[in-house]
C-alpha positions in Angstrom: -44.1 -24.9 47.7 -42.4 -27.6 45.5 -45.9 -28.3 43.4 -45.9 -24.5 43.2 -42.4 -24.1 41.7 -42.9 -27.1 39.1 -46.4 -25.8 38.0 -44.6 -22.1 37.3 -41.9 -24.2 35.4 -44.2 -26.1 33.3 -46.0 -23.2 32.6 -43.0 -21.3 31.2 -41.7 -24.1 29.5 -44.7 -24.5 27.8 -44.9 -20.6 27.0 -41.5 -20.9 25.6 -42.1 -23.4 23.2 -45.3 -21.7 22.2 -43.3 -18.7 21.3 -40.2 -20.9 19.4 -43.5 -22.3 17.6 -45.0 -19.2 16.6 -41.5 -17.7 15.7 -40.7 -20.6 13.2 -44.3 -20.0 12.0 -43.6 -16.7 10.7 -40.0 -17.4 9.1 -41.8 -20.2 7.1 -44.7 -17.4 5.9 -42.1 -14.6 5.2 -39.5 -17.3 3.1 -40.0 -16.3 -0.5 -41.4 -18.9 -3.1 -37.8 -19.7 -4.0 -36.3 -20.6 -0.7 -39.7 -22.8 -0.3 -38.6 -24.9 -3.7 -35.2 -25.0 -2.2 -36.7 -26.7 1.1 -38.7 -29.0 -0.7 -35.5 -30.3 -3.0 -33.7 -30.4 0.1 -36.2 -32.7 1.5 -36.7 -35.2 -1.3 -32.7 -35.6 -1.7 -32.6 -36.5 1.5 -35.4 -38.7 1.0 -34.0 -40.6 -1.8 -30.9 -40.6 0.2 -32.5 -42.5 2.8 -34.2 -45.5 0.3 -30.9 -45.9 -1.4 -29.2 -46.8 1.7 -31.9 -48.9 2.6 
């Protein structure tokens, strides 16, 4: 009964994050070519950031 219990929570663990996966999928293909540039500035600021403090 246990094994049976932590295969069914596995599984729905592992649906869930599918899901969260697919869900952050389509934000990132419905964000408009601005927000994109505004990710990717984001990103390299923190970037440099991170090799100034060494």
């Amino acid at each position: 009964m246990t094994k049976i219990l932590e295969q069914f929570e596995k599984q729905e663990q592992e649906r869930e994050a599918l899901e969260m996966f697919q869900k952050q999928q389509q934000e990132e293909a419905n964000k408009t070519w601005y927000q994109r540039l505004g990710d990717n500035i984001e990103d390299t600021w923190a970037n440099v950031k991170g090799w100034w403090k060494g």
